[in-house]
C-alpha positions in Angstrom: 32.7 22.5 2.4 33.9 19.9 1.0 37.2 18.6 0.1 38.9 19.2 -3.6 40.7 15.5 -4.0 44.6 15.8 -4.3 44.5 13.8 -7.9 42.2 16.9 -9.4 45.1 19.7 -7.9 48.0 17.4 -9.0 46.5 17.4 -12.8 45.6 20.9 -12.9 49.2 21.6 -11.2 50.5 19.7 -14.1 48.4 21.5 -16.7 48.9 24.7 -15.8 52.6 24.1 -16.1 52.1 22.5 -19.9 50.5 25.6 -20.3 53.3 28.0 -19.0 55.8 25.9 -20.9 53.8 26.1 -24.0 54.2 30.0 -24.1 57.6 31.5 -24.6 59.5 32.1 -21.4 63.0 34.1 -20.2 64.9 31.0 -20.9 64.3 30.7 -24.9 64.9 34.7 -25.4 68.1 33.8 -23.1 69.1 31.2 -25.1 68.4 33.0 -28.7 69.9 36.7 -27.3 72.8 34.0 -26.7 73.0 32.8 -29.3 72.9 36.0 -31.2 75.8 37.2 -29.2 78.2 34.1 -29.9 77.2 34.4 -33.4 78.2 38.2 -33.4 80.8 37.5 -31.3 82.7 34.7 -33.5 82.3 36.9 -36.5 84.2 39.7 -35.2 86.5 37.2 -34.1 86.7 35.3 -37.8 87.5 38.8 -39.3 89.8 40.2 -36.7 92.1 37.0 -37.3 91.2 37.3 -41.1 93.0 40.9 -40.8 95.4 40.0 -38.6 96.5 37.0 -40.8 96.3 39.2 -44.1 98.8 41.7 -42.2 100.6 38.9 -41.5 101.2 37.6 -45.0 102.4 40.9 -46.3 104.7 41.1 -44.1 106.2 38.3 -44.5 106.0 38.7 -48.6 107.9 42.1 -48.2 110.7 40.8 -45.8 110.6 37.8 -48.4 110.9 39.8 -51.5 114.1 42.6 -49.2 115.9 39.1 -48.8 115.6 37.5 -52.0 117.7 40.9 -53.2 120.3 40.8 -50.4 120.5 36.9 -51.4 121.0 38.3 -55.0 123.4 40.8 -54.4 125.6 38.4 -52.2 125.8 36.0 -55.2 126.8 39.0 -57.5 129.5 39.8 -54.4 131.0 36.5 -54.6 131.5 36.4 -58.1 133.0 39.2 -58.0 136.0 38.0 -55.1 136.0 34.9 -57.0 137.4 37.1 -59.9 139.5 38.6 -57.6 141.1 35.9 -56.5 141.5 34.0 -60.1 143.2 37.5 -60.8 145.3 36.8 -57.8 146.3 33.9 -58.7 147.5 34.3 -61.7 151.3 34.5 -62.6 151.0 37.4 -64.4 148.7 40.3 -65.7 145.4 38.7 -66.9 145.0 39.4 -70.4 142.4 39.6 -72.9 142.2 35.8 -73.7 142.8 35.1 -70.2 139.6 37.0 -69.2 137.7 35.8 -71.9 138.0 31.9 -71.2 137.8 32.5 -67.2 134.8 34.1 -68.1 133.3 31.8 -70.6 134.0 28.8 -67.9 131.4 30.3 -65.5 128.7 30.5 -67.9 127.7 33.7 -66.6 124.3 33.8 -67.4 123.3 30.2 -66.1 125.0 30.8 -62.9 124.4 34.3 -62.5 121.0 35.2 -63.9 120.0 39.1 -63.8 123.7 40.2 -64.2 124.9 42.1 -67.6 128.1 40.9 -67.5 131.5 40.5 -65.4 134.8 42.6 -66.5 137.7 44.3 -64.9 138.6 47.9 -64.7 142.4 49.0 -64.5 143.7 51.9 -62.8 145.9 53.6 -65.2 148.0 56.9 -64.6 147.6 59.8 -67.1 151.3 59.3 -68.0 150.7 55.6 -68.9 147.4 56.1 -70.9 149.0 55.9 -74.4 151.5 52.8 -73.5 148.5 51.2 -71.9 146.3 51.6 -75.1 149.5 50.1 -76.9 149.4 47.1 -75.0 145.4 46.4 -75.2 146.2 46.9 -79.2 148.1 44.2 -79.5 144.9 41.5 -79.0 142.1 43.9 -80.1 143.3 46.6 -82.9 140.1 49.1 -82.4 140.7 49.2 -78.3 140.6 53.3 -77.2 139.8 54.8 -73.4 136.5 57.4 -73.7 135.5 59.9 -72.9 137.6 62.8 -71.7 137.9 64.7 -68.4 139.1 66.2 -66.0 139.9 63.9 -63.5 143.7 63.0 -62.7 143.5 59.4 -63.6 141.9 57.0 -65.4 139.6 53.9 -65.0 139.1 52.6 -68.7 136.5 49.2 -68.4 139.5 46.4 -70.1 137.2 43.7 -69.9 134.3 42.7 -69.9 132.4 39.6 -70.9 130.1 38.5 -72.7 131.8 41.0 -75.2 128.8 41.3 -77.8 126.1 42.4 -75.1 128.4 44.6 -73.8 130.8 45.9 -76.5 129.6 49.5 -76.2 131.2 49.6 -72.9 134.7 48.7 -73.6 137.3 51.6 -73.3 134.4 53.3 -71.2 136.3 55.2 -68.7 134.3 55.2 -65.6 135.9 58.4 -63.7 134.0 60.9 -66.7 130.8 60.8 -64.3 130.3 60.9 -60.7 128.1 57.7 -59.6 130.5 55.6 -61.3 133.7 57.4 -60.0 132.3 57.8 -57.0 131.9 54.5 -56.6 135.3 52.5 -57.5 136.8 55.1 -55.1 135.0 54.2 -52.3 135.7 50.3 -53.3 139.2 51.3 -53.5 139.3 53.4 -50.3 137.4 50.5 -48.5 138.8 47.6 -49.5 135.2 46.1 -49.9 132.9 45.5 -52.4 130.4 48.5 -53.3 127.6 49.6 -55.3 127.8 53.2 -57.5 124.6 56.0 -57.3 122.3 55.2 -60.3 123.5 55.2 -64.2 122.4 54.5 -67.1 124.4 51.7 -68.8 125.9 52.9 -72.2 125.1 49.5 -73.8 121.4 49.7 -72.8 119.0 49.8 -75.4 115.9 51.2 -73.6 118.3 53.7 -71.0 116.7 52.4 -68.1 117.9 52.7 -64.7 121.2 50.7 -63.1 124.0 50.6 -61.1 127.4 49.0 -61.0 128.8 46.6 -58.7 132.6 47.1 -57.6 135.6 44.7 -55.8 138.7 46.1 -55.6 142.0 44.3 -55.9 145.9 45.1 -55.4 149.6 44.7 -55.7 150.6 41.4 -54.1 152.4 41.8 -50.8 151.2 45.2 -50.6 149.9 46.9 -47.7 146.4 47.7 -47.2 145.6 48.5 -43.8 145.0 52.4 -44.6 143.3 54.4 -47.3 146.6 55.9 -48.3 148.4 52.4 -48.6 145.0 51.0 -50.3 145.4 54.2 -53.0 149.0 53.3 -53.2 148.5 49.6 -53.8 145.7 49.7 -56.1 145.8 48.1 -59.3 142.3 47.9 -60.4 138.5 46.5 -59.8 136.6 43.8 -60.8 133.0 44.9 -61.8 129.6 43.8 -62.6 127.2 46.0 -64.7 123.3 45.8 -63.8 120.3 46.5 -65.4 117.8 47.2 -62.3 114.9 46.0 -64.0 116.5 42.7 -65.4 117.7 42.4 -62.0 114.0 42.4 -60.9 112.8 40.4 -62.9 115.6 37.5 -62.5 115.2 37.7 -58.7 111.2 39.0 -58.4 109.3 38.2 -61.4 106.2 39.9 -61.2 103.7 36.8 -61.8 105.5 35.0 -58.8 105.0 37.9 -55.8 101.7 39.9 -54.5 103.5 42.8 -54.1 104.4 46.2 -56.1 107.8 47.4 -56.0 109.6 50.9 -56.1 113.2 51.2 -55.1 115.4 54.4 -55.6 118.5 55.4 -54.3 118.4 58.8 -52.2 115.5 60.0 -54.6 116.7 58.9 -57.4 114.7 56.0 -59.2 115.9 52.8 -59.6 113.0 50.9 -60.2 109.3 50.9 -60.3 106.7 48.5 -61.2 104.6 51.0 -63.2 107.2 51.4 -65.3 106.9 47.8 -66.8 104.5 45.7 -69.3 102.7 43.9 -66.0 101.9 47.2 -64.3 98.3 46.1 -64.9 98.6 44.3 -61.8 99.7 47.2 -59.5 96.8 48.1 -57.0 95.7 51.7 -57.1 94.6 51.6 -53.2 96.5 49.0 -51.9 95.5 47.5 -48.7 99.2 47.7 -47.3 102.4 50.0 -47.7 105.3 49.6 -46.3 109.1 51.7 -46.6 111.9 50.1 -45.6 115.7 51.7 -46.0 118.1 48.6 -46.9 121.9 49.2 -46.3 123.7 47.6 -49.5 127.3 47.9 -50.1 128.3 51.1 -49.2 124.4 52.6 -51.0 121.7 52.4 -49.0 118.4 52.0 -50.8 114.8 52.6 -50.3 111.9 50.2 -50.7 108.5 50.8 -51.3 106.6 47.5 -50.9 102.6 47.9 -51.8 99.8 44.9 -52.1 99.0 44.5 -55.5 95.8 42.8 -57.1 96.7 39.2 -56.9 97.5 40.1 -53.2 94.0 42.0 -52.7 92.5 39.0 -54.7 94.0 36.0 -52.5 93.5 38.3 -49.5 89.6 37.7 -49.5 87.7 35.0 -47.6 84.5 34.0 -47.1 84.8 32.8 -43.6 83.5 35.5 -41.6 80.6 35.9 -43.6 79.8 32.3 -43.7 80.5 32.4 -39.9 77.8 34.9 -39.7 75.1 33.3 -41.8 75.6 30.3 -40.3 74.6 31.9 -37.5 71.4 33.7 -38.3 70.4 30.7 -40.1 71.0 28.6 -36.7 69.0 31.7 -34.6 65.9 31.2 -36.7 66.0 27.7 -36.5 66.1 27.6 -32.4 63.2 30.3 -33.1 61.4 28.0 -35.3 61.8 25.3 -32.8 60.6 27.3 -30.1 57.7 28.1 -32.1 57.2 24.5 -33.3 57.4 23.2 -29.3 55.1 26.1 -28.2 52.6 25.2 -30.9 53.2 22.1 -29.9 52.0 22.0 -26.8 49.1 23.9 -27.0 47.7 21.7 -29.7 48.3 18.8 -27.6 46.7 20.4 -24.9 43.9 21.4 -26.8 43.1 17.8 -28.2 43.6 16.9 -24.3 40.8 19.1 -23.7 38.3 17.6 -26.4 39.5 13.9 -25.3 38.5 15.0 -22.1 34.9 16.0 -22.9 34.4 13.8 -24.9 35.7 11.0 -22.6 32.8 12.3 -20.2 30.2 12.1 -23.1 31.3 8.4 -24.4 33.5 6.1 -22.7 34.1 4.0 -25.9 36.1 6.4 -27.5 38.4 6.4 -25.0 40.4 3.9 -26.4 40.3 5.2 -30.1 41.2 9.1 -28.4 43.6 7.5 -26.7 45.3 5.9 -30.1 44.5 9.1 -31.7 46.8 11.1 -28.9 49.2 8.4 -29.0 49.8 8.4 -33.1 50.1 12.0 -32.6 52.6 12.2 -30.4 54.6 9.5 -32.6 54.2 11.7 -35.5 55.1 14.9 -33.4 58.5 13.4 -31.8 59.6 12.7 -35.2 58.3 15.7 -36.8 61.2 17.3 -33.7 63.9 15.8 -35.5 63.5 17.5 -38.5 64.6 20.7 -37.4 68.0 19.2 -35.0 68.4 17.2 -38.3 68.9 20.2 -40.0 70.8 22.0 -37.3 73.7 19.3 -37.5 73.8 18.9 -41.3 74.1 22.9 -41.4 77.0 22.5 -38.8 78.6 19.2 -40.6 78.4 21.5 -43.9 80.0 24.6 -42.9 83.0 22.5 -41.1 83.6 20.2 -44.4 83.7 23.6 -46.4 85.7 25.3 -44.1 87.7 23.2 -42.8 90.8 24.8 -44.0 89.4 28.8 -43.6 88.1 28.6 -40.5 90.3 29.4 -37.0 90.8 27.2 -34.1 87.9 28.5 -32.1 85.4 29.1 -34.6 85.4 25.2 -35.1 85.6 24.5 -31.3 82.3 26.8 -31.4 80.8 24.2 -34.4 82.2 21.0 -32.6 80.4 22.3 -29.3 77.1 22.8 -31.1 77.3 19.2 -33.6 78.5 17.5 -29.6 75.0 18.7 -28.3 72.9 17.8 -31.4 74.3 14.1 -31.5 73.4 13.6 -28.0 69.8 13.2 -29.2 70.6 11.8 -32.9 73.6 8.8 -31.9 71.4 5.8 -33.3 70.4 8.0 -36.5 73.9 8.9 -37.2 74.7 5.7 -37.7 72.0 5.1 -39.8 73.0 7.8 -41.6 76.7 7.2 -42.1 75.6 3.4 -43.0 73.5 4.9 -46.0 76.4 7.2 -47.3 78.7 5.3 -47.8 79.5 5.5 -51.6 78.2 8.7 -52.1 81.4 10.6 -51.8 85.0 8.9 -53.2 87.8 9.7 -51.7 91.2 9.6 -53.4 93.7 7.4 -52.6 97.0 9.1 -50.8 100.1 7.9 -48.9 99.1 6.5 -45.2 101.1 6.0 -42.5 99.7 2.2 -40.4 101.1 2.8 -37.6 101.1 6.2 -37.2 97.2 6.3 -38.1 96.3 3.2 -35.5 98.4 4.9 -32.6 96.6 8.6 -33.1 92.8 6.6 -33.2 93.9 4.8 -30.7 95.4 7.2 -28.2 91.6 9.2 -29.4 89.5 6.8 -28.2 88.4 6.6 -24.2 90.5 3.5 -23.1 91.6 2.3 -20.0 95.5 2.2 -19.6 95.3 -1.2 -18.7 95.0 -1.6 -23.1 98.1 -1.9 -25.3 97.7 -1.7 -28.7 100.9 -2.9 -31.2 100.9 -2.3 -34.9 103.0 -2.6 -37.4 104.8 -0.1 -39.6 103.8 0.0 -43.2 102.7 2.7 -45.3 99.7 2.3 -47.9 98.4 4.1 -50.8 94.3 4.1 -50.2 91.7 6.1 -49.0 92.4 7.7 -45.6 89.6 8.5 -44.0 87.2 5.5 -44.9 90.3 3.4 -44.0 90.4 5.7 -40.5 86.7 4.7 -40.1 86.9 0.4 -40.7 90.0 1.4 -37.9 88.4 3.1 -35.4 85.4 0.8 -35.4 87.2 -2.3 -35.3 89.7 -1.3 -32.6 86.9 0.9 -30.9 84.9 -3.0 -30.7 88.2 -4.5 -29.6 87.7 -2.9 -26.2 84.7 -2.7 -25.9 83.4 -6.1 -26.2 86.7 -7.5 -24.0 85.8 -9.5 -21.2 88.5 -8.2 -19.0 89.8 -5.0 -17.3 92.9 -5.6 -19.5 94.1 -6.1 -22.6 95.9 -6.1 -26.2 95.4 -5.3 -29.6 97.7 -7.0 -32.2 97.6 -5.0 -35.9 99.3 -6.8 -38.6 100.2 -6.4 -42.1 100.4 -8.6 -45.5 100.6 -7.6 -49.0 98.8 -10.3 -51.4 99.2 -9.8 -55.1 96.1 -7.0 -55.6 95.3 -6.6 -52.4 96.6 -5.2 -48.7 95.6 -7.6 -46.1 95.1 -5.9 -42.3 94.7 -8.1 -39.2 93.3 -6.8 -36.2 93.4 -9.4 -33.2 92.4 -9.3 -30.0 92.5 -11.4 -27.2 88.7 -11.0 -25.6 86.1 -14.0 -25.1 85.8 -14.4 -29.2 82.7 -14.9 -31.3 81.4 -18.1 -31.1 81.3 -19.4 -35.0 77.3 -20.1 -34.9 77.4 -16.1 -34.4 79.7 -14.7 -36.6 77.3 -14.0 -39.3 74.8 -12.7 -36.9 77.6 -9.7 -35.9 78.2 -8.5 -39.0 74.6 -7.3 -38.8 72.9 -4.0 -38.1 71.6 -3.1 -34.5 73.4 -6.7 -33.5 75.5 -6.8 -30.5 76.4 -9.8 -28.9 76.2 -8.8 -25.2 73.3 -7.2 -23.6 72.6 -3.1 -24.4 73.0 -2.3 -20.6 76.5 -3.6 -20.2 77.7 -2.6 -23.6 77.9 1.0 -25.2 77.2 1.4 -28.7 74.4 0.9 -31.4 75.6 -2.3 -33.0 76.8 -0.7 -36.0 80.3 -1.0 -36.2 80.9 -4.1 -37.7 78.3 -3.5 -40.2 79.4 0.0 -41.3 82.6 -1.1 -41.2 82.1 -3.8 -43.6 80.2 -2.2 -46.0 83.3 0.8 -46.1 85.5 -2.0 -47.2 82.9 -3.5 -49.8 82.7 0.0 -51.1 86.5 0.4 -52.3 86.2 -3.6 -53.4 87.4 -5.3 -50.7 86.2 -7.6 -47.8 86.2 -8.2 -44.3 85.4 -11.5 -42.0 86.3 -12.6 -39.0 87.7 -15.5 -37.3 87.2 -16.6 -34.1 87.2 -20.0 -32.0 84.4 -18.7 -29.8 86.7 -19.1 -26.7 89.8 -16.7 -27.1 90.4 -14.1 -29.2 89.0 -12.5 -32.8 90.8 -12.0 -35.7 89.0 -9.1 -38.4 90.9 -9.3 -41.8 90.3 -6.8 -44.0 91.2 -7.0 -47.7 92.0 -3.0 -49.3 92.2 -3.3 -53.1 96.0 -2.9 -53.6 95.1 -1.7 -58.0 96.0 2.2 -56.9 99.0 1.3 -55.2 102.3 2.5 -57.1 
């Protein structure tokens, strides 16, 4: 029996394994089910975070929207003391005049926006009602307390400014109906400011809604530190009328919130959203609701906050879904890659086997099969970067268009995947980002020298033993193509330094039209017969297996800067130290 040679088992060994590697094996339904479940699995994530930040957002609009009123309200509050304390001041009993001109100084309107108006209510005994009507004749002839009732004193509004918005109110006394009487007793009994039930204001037009604001004031000297003294020492209030919905819509206008609003005041209604001209807006299922009882000067109130349209409108994103097609569209490219590698294989194994024969039949085709096997195999290793080429532009376009929708790990998932695919497409990168330059113009924004060399440069894998000084100046250019000429030109800087040490000098002029950038080193220099020859493609000046990179940088870097209209050279002595100065067209500076 004779002996099978070891060279025939090696080369059927090896076929027989370009065989089983031809045909789909655990490993690629591993790495597709994989796939599939990261896929899956950063979707759900993309739209739990989408939820949660939705959730998020109208919570913090409604707390917004609670303390944009109690903001309101303490404005209203301090106006109100600050009457107080004018009244206070005064020598004697404000009058009519008086009022009018303290008023008229604070421009109510302007500096109060949403209020009706600021006047004082007087306390006034039944027995002094017709001496007290006497006096208020004297500067307005037509002055009379209204309505009657029952009540055993009397709290006639005296004043109240602006007088022609509010004229129907004068005389008004406030104890003929409970809310309102209700209210300056409780101001009176307290001490503090407080709010009456809801009313309808006698001088509005439409009868909508409102409430009164109240802050009590007494007898000089007097004592106040009980109810009964308070009662004793009263002399009157100052008070602020309010229409609820021009409240609103001075504090909460309706095209500047996402949310609906009802408020009402132990049931009663004090306003409601559907009740005005932009109730258009109001979302019949809103995606949120939320109640919320506010405590407001002596009233506590009830808020119901809803998501309206604009809210449901701003509220959707694409992100998930993308997230998810970008996905399946990367599954059924591994698949198609799979496929491509499996068919792959067996063709070349095929044409192996005809080469074979026929290298049996007619040894002068050998060399021509040969050729044949090789120009295929060109054509097929080229044909395979087709499908990572469209892996990484899929990944590049879904981070550009998302880059301000999608989460933290969703783009830590697309950096991981773009990381892998450049490992076997560095050189054609560069080729790539030579060749499009120009094709997208970036606009030119504030940018920060200094700040933008330290961050590239505390980015880029350098020994500690490199220092790198720049100085501070801000600019008005494109950032990111002027991030690019940076990074390549201090990325250079180190790695073409001769020693395990070293420093990088960045420097700054401003010439009439342009900004002038130095960037200077202190490595072995380019000697002048070369300097021509490294502003080349694929041109490096030391040898490939000492040096990283693809002998790009200074060419892509150029071109950059020839793009926006300027230039870049270098200077160098060939012995110590490079100097690249870059010329940025200063024309968009202001």
């Amino acid at each position: 029996m004779k002996d099978i040679p070891t060279e025939s088992i090696n080369t059927e060994s090896e076929r027989q394994k370009l065989i089983d590697s031809s045909q789909f094996q655990g490993i690629h339904w591993f790495i597709l089910m994989l796939s599939c479940i990261l896929t899956f699995a950063a979707w759900y994530i993309a739209t739990e975070q989408h939820n949660k930040s939705v959730a998020e957002r109208f919570e913090r609009e409604s707390l917004q929207s609670i303390e944009l009123v109690k903001e309101r309200m303490q404005l209203y509050e301090h106006a109100l003391w600050g009457a107080v304390a004018h009244i206070d001041a005064s020598d004697k009993e404000v009058d009519y005049l008086q009022w009018k001109n303290y008023s008229d100084s604070l421009q109510i309107h302007q500096t109060y926006p949403g209020i009706n108006g600021l006047g004082i209510i007087l306390n006034v005994k039944l027995e002094q009602k017709n001496s007290f009507i006497n006096q208020q004749q004297k500067q307005r002839a037509n002055f009379t307390i209204h309505p009657s009732h029952k009540e055993p004193e009397l709290w006639p509004i005296t004043y109240i400014e602006p007088y022609l918005t509010n004229k129907q109110a004068v005389g008004l006394d406030v104890a003929f109906e409970k809310n309102r009487y209700s209210g300056i007793k409780n101001a009176r009994d307290t001490g503090l400011a407080q709010l009456t039930g809801p009313i309808t204001l006698v001088q509005d037009a439409k009868q909508t809604p409102g409430f009164l604001f109240y802050a009590p004031f007494y007898k000089k000297g007097a004592l106040r530190d009980s109810v009964s003294a308070r009662r004793e020492a009263i002399i009157g209030v100052t008070y602020a009328p309010f229409i609820m919905s021009k409240l609103i819509s001075g504090t909460l206008a309706v095209d500047k919130r996402h949310v609906t609003l009802k408020i009402s005041d132990n049931g009663e209604s004090l306003y409601n959203d559907a009740d005005n001209d932009d109730a258009s807006k109001i979302d019949p299922n809103p995606l949120f609701i939320k109640h919320i009882d506010v405590d407001l000067y002596g009233r506590k109130w009830q808020f119901q906050i809803s998501s309206n349209l604009d809210f449901r409108e701003n509220s959707k994103s694409n992100q998930p879904h993308l997230i998810l097609l970008g996905g399946v569209i990367i599954n059924l490219l591994l698949l198609a890659l799979f496929i491509f590698l499996s068919r792959a294989n067996k063709q070349a194994l095929a044409y192996a086997d005809v080469i074979t024969r026929e290298l049996k039949i007619k040894t002068q085709r050998l060399v021509k099969s040969n050729q044949d096997l090789e120009q295929f195999a060109y054509v097929a290793s080229h044909d395979l970067k087709s499908p990572l080429n469209a892996i990484r532009k899929l990944v590049s376009w879904i981070s550009e268009d998302c880059e301000n929708l999608l989460p933290a790990s969703s783009k830590e998932h697309l950096t991981l995947l773009n990381n892998r695919s450049e490992r076997m497409n560095k050189l054609l990168d560069d080729l790539l980002d030579y060749a499009r330059i120009g094709r997208h113009e970036y606009k030119s924004q504030p940018v920060d020298l200094a700040a933008t060399a330290r961050e590239i440069f505390s980015l880029l894998d350098h020994p500690k033993t490199f220092t790198l000084s720049v100085e501070s100046q801000s600019l008005n250019v494109a950032k990111i193509p002027l991030e690019i000429v940076l990074r390549n030109l201090i990325s250079n800087a180190i790695k073409h330094h001769d020693k395990s040490s070293g420093h990088i000098e960045i420097t700054y002029e401003k010439d009439d039209d342009s900004h002038a950038i130095y960037v200077k080193d202190d490595g072995p220099g380019i000697p002048k017969d070369l300097v021509d020859k490294a502003l080349e493609m694929f041109q490096t000046l030391r040898p490939r297996d000492k040096v990283e990179g693809s002998g790009m940088g200074l060419s892509l870097s150029k071109k950059t800067v020839e793009h926006y209209g300027g230039s870049l050279t270098i200077e160098s002595d060939g012995k110590s130290g490079t100097t690249i100065i870059v010329r940025w067209p200063a024309k968009n500076t202001k």
